[in-house]
N, C-alpha and C positions, 0 to 999 in steps of 0.2 A: 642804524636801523630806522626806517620809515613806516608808519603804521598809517593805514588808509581808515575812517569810518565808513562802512558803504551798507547804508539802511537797507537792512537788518543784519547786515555783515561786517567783517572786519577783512584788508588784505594788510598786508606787510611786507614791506624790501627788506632784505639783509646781504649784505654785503659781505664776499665771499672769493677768498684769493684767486681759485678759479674759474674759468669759465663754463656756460654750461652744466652747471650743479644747480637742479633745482629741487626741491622738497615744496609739500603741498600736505597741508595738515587742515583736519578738522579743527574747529572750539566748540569746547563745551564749558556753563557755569559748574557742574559738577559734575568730574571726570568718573569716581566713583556711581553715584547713580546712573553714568551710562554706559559704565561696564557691564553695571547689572543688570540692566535693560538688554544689554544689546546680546548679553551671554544667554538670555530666557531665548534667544533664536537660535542658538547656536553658533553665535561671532565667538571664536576663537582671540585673544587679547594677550599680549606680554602684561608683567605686572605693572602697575602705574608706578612710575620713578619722579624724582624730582629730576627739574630740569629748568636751564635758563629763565628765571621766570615764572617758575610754575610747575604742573605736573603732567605728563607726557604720557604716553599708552601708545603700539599700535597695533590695527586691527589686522589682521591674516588673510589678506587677498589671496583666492583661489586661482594661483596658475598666475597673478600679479606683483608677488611680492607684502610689502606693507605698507600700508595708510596710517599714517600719523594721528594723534584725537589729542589735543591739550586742553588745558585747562590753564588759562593766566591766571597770575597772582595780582596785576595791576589792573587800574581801574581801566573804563575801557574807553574809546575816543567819543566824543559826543554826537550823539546824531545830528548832522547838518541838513537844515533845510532848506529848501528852494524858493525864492520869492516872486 
């Protein structure tokens, strides 16, 4: 797995027997807090599970399926700056 730092983001490769399999997930510092947040609008949410890592949720796209939201357990890559 390859994790990117990209200020104020994070991306990640993972590698995957397939081809053409991609997944695309939110991060959050606290998954819990942004269930709660995001349920006071009416986002519909599976329940937080653990997961590789961390703990996983996803949100209930209308007419798209679902959106992923994690929350890692590891610390996170350092912000690199430009000189």
């Amino acid at each position: 797995m390859l994790i990117f730092g990209l200020s104020p983001d994070e991306g990640a490769v993972h590698t995957y027997k397939r081809n053409n399999v991609h997944k695309f997930y939110l991060m959050t510092n606290d998954i819990e807090k942004f269930i709660h947040e995001m349920e006071r609008h009416g986002v519909v949410f599976d329940s937080a599970v653990e997961a590789e890592g961390g703990l996983l949720t996803n949100i209930f796209l209308p007419g798209a399926g679902r959106l992923g939201v994690y929350q890692p357990r590891r610390a996170r890559p350092r912000e690199l700056t430009v000189r």
